[in-house]
N, C-alpha and C positions, 0 to 999 in steps of 0.2 A: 355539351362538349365545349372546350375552350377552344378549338382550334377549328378553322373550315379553309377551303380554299377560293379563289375569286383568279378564274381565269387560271394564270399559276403562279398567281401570287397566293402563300400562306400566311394567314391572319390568325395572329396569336393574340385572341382578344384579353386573356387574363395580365399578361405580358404588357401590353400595350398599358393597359390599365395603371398596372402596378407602374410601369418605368411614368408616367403624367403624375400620378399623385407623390410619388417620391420627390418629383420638383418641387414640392410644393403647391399643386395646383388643389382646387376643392373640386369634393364630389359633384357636384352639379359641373363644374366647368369641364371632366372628364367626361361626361356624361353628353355633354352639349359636342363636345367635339368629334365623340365616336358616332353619335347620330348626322352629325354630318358628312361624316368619312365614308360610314356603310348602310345606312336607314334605305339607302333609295335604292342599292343592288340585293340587299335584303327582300324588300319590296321585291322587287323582279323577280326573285327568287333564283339568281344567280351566283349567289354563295351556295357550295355544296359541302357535301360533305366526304374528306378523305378516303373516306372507310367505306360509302355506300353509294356514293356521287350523287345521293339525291339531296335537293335542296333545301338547304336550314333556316330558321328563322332568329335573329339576332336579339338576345335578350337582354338587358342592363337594367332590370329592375333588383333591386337587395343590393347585397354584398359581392357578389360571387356574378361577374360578366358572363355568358355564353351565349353559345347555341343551340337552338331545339329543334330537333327532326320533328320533319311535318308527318311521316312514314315511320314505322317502325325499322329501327336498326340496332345489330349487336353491342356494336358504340355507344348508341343512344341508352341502351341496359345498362353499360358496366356503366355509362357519365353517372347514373343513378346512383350505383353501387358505392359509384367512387365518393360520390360529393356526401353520399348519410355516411362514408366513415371517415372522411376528414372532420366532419362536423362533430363527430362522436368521438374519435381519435384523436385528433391533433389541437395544436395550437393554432388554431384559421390563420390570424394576419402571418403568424412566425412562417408558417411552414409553407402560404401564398407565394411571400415575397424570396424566400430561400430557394424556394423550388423551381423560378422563375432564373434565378441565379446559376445556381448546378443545373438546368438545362443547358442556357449559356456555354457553360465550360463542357460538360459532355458533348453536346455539337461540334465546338471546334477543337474538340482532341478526337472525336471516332468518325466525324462525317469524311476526313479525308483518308482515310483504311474502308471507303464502301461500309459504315457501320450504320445504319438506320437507327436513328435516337425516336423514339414514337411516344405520345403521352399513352399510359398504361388501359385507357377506356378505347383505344381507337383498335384494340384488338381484332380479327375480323370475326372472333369466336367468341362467346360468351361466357363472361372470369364468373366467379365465385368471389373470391376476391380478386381486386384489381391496384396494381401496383400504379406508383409514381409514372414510371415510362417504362416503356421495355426496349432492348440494345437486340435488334435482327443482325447477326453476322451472315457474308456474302453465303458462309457455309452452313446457313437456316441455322444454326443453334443460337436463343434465345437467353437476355438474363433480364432481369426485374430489379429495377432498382429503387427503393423506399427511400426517402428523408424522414426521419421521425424527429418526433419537438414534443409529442404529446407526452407529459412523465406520469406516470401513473404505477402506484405500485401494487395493487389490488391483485389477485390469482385470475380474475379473470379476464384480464392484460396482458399476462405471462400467456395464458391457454393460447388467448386470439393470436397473438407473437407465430406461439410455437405452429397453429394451426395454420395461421400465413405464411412460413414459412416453410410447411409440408403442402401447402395447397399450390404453391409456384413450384415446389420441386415435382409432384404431382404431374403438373401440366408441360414438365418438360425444360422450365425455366430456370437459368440457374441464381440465387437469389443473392443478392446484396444490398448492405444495409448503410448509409450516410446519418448518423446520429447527433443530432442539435447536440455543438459546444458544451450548452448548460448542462449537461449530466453528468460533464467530467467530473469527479469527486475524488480527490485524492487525500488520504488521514495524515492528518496534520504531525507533524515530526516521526511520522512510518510510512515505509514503500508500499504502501497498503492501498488499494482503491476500493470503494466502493459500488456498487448497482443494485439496480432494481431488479426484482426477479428476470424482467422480461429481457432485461439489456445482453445478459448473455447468452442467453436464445441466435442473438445476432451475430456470435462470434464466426472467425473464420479463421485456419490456420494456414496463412501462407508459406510460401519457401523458405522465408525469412523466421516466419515463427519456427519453424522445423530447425534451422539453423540455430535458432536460439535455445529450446530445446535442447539439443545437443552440448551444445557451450552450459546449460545450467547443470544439466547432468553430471560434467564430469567435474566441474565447482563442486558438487557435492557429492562425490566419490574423490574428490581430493584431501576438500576440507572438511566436511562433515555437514550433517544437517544442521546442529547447532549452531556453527562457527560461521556459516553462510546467512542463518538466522538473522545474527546477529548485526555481522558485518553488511550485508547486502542490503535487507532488510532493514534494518534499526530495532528488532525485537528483541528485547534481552531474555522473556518470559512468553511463552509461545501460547496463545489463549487460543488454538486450536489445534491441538497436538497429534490429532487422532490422523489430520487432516492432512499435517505439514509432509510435505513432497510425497505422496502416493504415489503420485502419478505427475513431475514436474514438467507437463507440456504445456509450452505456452501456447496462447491463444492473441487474436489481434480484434479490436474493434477501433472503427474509422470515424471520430467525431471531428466535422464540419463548424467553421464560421463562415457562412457565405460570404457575408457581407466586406469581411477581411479577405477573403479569398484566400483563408487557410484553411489547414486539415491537422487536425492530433489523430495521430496512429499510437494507441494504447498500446501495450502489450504485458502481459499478467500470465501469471499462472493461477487456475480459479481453485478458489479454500471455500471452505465450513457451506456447504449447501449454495454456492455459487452466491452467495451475499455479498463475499470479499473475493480481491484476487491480487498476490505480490505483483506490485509494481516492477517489470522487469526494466522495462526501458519505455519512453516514452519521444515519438520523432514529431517533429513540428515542421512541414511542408507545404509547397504552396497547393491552393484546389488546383488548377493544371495540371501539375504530376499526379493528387490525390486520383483524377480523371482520368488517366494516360491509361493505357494499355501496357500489361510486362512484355517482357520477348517473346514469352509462349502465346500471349492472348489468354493467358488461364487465371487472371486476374487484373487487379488494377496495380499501378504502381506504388503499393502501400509503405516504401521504407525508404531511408534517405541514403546517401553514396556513404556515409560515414560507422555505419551500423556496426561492417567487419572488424573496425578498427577503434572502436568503442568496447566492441568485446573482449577486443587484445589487452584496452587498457583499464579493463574491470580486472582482469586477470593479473594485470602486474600490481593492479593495488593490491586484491586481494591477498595474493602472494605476499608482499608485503606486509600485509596486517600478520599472516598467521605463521610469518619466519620472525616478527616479532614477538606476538604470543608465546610462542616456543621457546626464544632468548629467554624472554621473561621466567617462563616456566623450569628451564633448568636453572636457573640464577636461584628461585626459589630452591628449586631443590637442593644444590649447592649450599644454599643459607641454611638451609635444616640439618643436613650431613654437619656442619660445621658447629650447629648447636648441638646437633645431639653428641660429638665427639668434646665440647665442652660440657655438656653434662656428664658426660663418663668422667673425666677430671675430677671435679668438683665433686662426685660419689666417692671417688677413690680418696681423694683427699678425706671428707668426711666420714670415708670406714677408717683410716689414718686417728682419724680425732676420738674416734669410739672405742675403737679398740684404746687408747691413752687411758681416756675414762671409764673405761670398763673395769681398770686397776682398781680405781678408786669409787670409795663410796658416797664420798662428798666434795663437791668444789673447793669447800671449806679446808679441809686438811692435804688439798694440792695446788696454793695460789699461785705456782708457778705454770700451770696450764692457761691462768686467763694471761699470760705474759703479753702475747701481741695481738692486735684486735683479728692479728688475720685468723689463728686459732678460735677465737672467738665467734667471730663469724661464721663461721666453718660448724660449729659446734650449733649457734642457733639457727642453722640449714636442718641439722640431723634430727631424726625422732627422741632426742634425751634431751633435749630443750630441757625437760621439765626441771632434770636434775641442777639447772640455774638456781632458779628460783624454788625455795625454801625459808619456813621458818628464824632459820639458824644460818641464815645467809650475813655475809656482815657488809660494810658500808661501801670498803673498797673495793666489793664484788659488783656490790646495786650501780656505785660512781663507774666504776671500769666500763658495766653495761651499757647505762644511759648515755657516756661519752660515746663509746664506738655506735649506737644505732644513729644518736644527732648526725653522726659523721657521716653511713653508711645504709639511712633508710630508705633509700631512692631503691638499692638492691634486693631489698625484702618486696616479696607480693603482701596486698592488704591483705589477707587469709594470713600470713606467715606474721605478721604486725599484728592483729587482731589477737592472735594465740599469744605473743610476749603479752598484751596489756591484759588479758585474761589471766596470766597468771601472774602477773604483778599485784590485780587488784586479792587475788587469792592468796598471795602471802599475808597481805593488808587485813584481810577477813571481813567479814561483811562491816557497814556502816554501825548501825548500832549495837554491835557484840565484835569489835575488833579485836585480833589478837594483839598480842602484848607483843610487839615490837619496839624500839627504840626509834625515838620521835626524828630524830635525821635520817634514819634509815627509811622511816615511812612518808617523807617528803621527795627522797630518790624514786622512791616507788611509786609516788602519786605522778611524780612526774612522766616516769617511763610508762603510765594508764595511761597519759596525755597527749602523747606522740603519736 
């Protein structure tokens, strides 16, 4: 165990350790000085131990400072338990000196509410598995609090998680998790986070998640799934669809930098086999509040004063975005009502020009129809194009032509362009067996191929 008592003074051997070599001091010289601080009431056998007041003996050989019951004690099991699964588990220096830190702040935010802060081994019953520290309230209800660092993302990580996390709720404990900074992952230009199977195992949903919850829900019975997708999110292409809002409750998990003495409170709604989860909002607070206790006692203080008011102002962007959308959307529609009542025009005009030319059997014997290019135009709109171009078409017909499309070919579509030089080249007739046309006539034509 790291902890014994002397008289009634508590000696936090790992604590002591860790605050000397963070000055800078070397292992031997931390070593030299805790043997002279406790070697000699050791000796005596005057340090006891919390849990079974019998007396321990002071160890500082390895890495890991404690004490060893000379007797067997329940303590003395779980120190066991405890130290092969940091060893196997975690990140030893990270999770040593972090843990050492959030003690710190959990004492002086719950020791003065009568809250007993106890390292997780000093149990006086025998764990299975054995947490970080456990939080005794005045009214004996118990909770378990873990710091994890260890990242591993292997199934049988996830299992151990979930199984630790049914073995504290088991035992009556109610469990909470402080997750090393390093895991945050958030996808680079999407509200998307990531995790490792096991990380959301550790979720919790506080009042605040419930509130938010609520606030997503009606975002998407307002706006829709897509249009929340898109806008809240940044997804334009939803690459789990099956997945997208089933079920849009969010969830919270509380990643720790001790050492800054801050807290990231995540909050997500979890997608595609808890892999990902939309980034709803994310609070940046100090560890002190992260450690507070709420008004109920039925959690910790995981959310910052500005939450309700952050939600007000996702909702007026939002709104925003989708009373633009909307503009957008009938202006469209507008612009098409307005083309397609110019296409009625433009048909009507061109049954105008058909029925003219319906009279007639050739361009040829009514050059008063090509008179203005607007007619004209109008005409190589219509399905009788063809009747332009002919054989027996003469020069002032081909010059009339090629003037008004130089003029007027910005208005043709390539389809409607492609069908004139098609059958220009088809008056012309193939390259080596050309019809007999009239040699200026067939350099108008070559030209109107060209356009």
């Amino acid at each position: 165990m790291e902890v014994a008592v002397l008289i009634d003074q508590r000696i936090e051997i790992n604590k002591e350790w860790f605050e000397q070599l963070s000055t800078g001091a070397s292992r031997e010289s931390v070593v030299r000085n805790l043997e002279e601080k406790y070697r000699i009431h050791s000796n005596k056998k005057v340090i006891e131990c919390p849990c079974c007041s019998q007396p321990v003996t002071l160890v500082l050989r390895g890495e890991t400072p404690h004490f060893r019951h000379r007797d067997p004690c329940p303590s003395a099991e779980n120190y066991e338990r405890y130290i092969t699964r940091i060893k196997k588990s975690e990140d030893n220096i990270t999770h040593r000196a972090g843990r050492a830190i959030l003690r710190t702040y959990l004492e002086g935010q719950l020791k003065p509410q009568s809250i007993i802060v106890q390292d997780g081994y000093m149990c006086r019953s025998s764990l299975k598995i054995v947490p970080d520290f456990i939080l005794t309230f005045p009214d004996g209800s118990i909770w378990a609090i873990d710091y994890i660092t260890g990242s591993r993302e292997d199934e049988a990580y996830n299992n151990y998680i979930q199984k630790r996390t049914e073995t504290y709720r088991a035992a009556g404990f109610k469990p909470f998790f402080f997750i090393d900074f390093s895991w945050l992952a958030t996808v680079p230009e999407r509200k998307v986070v990531s995790f490792y199977k096991a990380e959301q195992q550790m979720k919790i949903q506080t009042e605040t998640d419930v509130q938010w919850t609520a606030f997503m829900s009606e975002f998407i019975d307002v706006f829709g799934k897509a249009f929340v997708l898109r806008e809240y999110f940044g997804i334009q292409q939803h690459v789990f669809e099956r997945d997208a809002f089933q079920s849009p409750d969010v969830y919270s998990l509380a990643y720790v930098d001790p050492g800054a003495g801050n807290a990231y409170i995540q909050r997500f709604i979890p997608v595609h086999h808890n892999k990902f989860g939309y980034h709803v909002h994310r609070s940046l607070i100090s560890l002190e509040r992260a450690t507070s206790l709420d008004h109920l006692n039925h959690g910790f203080t995981w959310w910052d004063n500005e939450e309700t008011e952050i939600m007000q102002q996702r909702l007026q962007i939002l709104s925003s975005h989708y009373e633009r959308e909307v503009a957008i959307a009938a202006e469209k529609e507008e612009l098409k009502w307005q083309q397609q009542e110019l296409n009625i025009e433009v048909v009507q005009q061109n049954h105008l020009v058909n029925d003219k030319f319906s009279k007639h059997t050739t361009v040829a014997k009514n050059p008063e129809i090509l008179a203005s290019d607007i007619e004209l135009m109008n005409y190589l709109f219509s399905d009788n194009i063809r009747n332009l171009f002919h054989i027996d078409m003469s020069l002032s017909e081909a010059l009339h032509i090629l003037t008004t499309l130089r003029a007027n070919k910005n208005l043709l579509s390539r389809i409607q362009m492609e069908r004139i030089r098609s059958l220009a080249r088809e008056v012309m007739g193939p390259i080596k067996y050309p019809n007999s046309i009239d040699s200026d006539l067939r350099r108008v034509l070559i030209d109107i191929a060209m356009l």
